[in-house]
C-alpha positions in Angstrom: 12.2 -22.4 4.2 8.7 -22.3 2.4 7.0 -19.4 3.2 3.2 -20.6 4.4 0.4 -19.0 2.6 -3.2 -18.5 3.7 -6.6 -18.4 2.0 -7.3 -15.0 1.1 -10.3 -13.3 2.9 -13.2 -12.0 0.2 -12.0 -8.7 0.7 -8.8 -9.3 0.0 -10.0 -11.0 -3.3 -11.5 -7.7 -4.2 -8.9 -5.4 -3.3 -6.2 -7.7 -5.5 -9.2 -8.3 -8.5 -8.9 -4.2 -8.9 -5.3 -4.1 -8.5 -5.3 -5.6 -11.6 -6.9 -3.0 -13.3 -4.7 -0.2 -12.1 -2.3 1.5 -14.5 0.9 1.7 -12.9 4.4 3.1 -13.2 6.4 1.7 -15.7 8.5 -1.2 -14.5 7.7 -0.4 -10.9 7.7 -2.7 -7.6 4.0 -2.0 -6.9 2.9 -3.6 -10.6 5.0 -6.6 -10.4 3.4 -7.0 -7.1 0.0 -6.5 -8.1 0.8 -8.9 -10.9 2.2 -11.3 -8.7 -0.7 -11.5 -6.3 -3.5 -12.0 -9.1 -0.9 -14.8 -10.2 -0.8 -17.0 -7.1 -2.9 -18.9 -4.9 -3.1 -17.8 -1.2 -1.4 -14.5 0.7 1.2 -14.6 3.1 0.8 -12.2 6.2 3.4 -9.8 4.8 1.8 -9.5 1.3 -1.7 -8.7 2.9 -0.6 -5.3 4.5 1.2 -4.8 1.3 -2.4 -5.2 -0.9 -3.8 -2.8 1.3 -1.3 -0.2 0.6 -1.7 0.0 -2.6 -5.0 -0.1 -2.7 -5.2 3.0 -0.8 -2.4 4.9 -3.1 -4.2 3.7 -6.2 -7.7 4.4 -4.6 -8.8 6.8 -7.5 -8.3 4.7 -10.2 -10.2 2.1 -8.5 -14.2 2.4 -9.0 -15.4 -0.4 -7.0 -19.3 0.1 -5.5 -17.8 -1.4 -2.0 -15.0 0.8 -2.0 -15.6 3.1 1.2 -15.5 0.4 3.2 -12.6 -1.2 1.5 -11.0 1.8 2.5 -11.6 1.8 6.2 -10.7 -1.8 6.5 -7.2 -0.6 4.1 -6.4 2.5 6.6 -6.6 -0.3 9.8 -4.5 -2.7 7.6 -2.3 -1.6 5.4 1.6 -1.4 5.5 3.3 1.9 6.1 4.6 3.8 3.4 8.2 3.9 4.4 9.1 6.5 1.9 6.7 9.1 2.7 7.7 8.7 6.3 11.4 9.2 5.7 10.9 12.5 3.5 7.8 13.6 6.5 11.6 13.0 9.3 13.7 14.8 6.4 11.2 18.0 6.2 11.2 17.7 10.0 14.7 18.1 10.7 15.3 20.8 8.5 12.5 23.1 9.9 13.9 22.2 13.7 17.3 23.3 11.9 15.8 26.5 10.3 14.0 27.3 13.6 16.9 27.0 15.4 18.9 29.8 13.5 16.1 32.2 13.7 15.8 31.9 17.6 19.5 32.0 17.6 
């Protein structure tokens, strides 16, 4: 089954145009999926929350003269980041843990 692609919005187009100028980890997901997107026509609806992650994690090496309000529109849009959440449960339950020993 063919995943159905949309038109990108124009501020989509801007957020993936300075994607492409980003210097990113070394053989890392996020630069193969910047690459990808400046590569192909369209956005599916689980590539566009994706877009707006990164461009908030990459948002200091982006100089773009729209980019406060790129960044609103990104912090309503983009995709969780799923790691940061696990280690934010991890730090969690260890200082429930370590609380729990000191009222003990």
């Amino acid at each position: 089954m063919k995943t159905e692609r949309r038109p990108v919005t124009p501020d989509e187009a801007v957020a993936v145009k300075y994607l492409g100028h980003v210097t990113y980890p070394v053989a890392s997901w996020d630069k193969r999926f910047a690459r990808h997107m400046g590569e192909v026509e369209g956005i599916t609806d689980k590539e566009a929350p994706q877009v707006w992650r990164l461009f908030k994690k990459y948002r200091r090496q982006i100089a773009c003269p729209d980019k406060a309000r790129l960044l609103a529109l990104a912090d309503t849009l983009s995709a969780p980041d799923l790691r940061k959440e696990a280690a934010l449960r991890e730090i969690r339950e260890k200082y429930d843990q370590a609380m729990k020993g000191v009222q003990a």
